[in-house]
C-alpha positions in Angstrom: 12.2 9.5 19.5 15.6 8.3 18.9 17.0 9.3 15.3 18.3 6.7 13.3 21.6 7.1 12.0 23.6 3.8 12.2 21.7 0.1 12.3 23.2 -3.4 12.7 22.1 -5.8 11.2 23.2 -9.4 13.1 23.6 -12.4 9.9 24.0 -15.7 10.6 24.1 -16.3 6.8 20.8 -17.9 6.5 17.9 -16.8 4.5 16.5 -15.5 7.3 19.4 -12.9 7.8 19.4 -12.3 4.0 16.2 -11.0 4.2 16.7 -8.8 6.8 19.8 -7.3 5.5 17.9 -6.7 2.1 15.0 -4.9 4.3 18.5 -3.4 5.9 19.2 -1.9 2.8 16.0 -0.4 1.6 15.2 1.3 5.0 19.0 2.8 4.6 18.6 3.8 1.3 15.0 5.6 2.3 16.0 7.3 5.7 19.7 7.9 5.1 22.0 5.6 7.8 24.5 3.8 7.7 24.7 -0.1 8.0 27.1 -2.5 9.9 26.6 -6.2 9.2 27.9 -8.7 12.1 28.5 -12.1 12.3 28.8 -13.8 15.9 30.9 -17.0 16.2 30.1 -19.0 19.3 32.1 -20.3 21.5 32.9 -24.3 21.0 31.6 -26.7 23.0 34.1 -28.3 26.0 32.8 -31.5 24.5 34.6 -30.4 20.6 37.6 -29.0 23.1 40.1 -31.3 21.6 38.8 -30.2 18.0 39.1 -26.4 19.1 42.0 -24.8 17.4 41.2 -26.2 13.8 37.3 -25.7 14.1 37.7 -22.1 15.2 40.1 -21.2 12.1 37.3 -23.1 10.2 34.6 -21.1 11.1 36.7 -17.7 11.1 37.9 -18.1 7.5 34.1 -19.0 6.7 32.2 -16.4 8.2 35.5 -14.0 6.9 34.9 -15.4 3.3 31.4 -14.8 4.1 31.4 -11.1 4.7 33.6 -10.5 2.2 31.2 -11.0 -0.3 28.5 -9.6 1.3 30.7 -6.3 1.0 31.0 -6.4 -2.4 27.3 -6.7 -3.0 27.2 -3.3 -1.8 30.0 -1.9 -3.2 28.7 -0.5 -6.2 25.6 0.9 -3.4 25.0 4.5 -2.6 24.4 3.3 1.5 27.8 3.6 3.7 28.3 -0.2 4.7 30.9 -2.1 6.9 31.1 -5.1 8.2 32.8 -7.4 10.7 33.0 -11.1 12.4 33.0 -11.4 16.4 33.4 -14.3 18.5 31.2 -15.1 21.8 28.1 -15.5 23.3 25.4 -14.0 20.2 23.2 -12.3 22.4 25.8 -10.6 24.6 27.8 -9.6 22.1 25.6 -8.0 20.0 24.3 -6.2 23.0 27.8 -5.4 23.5 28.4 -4.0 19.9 25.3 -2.1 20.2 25.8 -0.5 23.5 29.9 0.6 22.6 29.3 1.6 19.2 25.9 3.4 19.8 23.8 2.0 16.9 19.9 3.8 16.8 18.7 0.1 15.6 19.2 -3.1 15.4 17.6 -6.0 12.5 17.7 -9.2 12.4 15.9 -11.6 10.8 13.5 -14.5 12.0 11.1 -17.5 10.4 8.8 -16.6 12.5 6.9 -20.1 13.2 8.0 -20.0 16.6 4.8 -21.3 18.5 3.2 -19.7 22.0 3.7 -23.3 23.3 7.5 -23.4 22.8 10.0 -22.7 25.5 11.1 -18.9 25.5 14.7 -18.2 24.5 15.3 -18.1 20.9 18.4 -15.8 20.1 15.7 -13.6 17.8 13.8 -13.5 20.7 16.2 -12.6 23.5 17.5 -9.8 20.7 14.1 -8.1 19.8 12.9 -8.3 23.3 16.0 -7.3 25.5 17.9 -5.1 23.3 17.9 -1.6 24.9 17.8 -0.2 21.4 14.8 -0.3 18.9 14.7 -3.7 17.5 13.1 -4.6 14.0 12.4 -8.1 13.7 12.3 -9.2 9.6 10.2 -12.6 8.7 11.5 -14.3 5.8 7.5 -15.5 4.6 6.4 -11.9 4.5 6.7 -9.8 1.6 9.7 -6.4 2.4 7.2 -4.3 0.4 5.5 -2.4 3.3 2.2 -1.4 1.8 0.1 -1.3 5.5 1.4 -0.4 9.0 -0.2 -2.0 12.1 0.2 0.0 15.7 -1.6 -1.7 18.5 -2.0 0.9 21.5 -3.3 0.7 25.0 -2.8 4.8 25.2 0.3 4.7 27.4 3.0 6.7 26.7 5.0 3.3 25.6 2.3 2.7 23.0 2.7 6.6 21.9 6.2 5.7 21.3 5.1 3.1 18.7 2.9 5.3 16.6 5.8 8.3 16.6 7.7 5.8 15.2 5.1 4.5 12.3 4.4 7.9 11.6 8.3 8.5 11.2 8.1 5.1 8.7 5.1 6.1 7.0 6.9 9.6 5.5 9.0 7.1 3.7 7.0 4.0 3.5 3.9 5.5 2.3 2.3 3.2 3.9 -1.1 3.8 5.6 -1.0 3.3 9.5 -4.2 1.8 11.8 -3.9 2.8 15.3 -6.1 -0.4 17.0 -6.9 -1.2 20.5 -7.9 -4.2 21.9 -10.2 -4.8 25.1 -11.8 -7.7 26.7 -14.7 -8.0 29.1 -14.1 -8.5 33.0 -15.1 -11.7 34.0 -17.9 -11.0 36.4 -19.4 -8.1 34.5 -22.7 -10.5 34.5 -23.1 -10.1 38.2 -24.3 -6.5 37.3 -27.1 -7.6 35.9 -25.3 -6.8 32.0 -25.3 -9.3 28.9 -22.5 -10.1 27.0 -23.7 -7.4 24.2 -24.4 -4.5 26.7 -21.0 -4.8 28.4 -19.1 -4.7 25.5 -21.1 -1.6 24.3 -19.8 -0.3 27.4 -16.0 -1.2 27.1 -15.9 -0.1 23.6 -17.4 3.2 24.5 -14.8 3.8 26.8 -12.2 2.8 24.8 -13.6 5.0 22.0 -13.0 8.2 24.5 -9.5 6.8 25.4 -8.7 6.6 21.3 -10.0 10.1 21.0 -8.7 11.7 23.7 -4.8 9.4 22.8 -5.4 11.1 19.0 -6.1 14.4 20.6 -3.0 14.9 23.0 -0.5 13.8 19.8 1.6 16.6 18.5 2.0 15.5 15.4 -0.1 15.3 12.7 -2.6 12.0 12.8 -4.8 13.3 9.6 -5.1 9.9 7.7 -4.6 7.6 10.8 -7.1 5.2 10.5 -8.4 3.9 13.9 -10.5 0.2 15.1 -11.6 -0.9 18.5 -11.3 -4.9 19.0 -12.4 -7.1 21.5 -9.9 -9.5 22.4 -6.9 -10.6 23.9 -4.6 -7.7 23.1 -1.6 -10.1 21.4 -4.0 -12.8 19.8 -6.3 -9.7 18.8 -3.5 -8.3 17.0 -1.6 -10.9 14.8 -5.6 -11.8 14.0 -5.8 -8.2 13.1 -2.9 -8.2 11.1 -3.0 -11.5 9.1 -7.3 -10.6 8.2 -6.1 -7.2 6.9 -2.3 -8.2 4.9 -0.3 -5.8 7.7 3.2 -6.5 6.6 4.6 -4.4 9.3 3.7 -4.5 13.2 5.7 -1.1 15.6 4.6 -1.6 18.8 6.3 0.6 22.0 7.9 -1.8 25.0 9.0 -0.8 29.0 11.8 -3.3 28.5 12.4 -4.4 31.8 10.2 -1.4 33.3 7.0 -3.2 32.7 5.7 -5.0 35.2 3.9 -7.7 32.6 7.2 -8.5 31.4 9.0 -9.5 34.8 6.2 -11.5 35.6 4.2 -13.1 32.8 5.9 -11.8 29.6 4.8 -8.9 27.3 2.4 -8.0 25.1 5.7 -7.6 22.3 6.7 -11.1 23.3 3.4 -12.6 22.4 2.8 -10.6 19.3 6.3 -11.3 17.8 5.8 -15.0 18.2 2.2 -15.4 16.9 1.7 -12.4 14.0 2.7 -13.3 10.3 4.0 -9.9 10.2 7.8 -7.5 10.5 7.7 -6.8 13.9 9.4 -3.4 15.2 10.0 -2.7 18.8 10.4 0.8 19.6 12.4 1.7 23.1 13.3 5.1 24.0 16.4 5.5 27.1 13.9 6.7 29.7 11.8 3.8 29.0 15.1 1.3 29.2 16.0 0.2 32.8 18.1 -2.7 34.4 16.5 -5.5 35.9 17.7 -4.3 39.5 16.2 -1.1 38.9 12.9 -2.5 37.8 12.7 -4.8 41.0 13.3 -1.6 43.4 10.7 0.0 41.3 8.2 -2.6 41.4 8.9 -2.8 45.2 8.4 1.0 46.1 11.8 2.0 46.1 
């Protein structure tokens, strides 16, 4: 698991990012890093082209004046804090930053009413989804008091990422952490002569060994884990999961682009970050990180 010792946090100056800087701020203050606070200007339209020059020193000595009092909120603050303004495309160059500065994590904050039947692409989303670092995506409608901790598994060693991370979290949080996995029947399972009810027993059995066996292989302590079995689509499962039980904080592991459910119908992360009422956190370890060329060679056999 990747220490964290230096996070960005990407502002656009909206509540959102206000929030997420102020969750910024108490996760620094519990685990010790440092913070860097950016602010991306994008590039003007060729249709404002003629408006260029002035709109760009506009915007600079906004976002300048901006930051500049965000630093002085945390001036009299115990948490090392810098900040900066950057011009370009907000996804790349955050990426960018991230990758040449070697930040451990990266927040950013989100309204999260984005709806399973919009088009894919929000910035938030291209950020918490792509971003080869862990990515902790802050809702401004849910409380930044972390009393529960959510960790949806499917026993993969992705999944195990997630819950090193929670426990990590849960030192400082003291928060309690459920482990849950969700499983749904295979159509067809009728055809063997099983009802609904008996097929289920038989899933959930299975899944029970899976949980145990998962809990078992974990070299860290899991004493006080609690654990739940679900049937159910594992993303819909989850943010149902979480909004029924008040979990103010979903970690979830992701392949990046290594997973096959991503390059072709999106992941399980994706789904969960846009339908749970809950902080989403995305943890990605280097070995799990690869490019999309690699992923394609992979996916092919080579």
């Amino acid at each position: 698991m990747r220490t964290i010792k230096k996070a960005l946090i990407a502002s656009d100056f909206s509540q959102n990012s206000k929030e997420a800087i102020a969750m910024g701020e108490r996760l620094a203050q519990l685990f010790g890093f440092s913070l860097h606070l950016v602010h991306v200007i994008s590039p003007i339209e060729e249709k404002y082209s003629f408006l260029k020059a002035d709109l760009e020193k506009h915007l600079w000595e906004v976002a300048s004046s901006a930051m500049d009092e965000l630093a002085k909120e945390f001036a009299k603050s115990a948490i090392e804090i810098t900040t900066s303004v950057e011009e370009g495309d907000v996804v790349e160059k955050i990426f960018e930053l991230v990758e040449r500065d070697r930040f451990d994590l990266l927040i950013i904050g989100t309204h999260g009413e984005e709806s399973p039947e919009e088009p894919v692409g929000s910035t938030a989303e291209a950020l918490l989804l792509k971003c080869p670092v862990p990515t902790l995506a802050v809702r401004s409608d849910v409380s930044l008091d972390i009393k529960k901790i959510l960790v949806p598994t499917d026993f993969s060693d992705t999944s195990k990422g997630g819950f090193v991370r929670a426990i990590d979290l849960q030192k400082e949080l003291e928060a309690p952490i459920t482990l849950m996995h969700a499983f749904h029947l295979p159509s067809g399972y009728e055809r063997l002569g099983q009802s609904y009810e008996e097929a289920k027993e038989i899933m959930r059995k299975s899944a029970q060994t899976e949980m145990d066996d998962f809990l078992a292989k974990c070299v860290f302590d899991t004493k006080g884990v609690g654990t739940r079995l679900d049937v159910g689509m594992p993303a819909r499962t989850v943010a149902k999961v979480a909004a029924e039980g008040n979990f103010e904080l979903i970690v979830c592991g992701s392949h990046g682009f290594s997973s096959l459910g991503k390059l072709l119908v999106g992941s399980v992360a994706e789904r969960i970050f846009r339908i749970a009422k809950a902080h989403i956190f995305v943890e990605r370890s280097k070995e799990h990180f690869m490019s999309f060329t690699r992923a394609i060679q992979k996916f092919v056999g080579l």
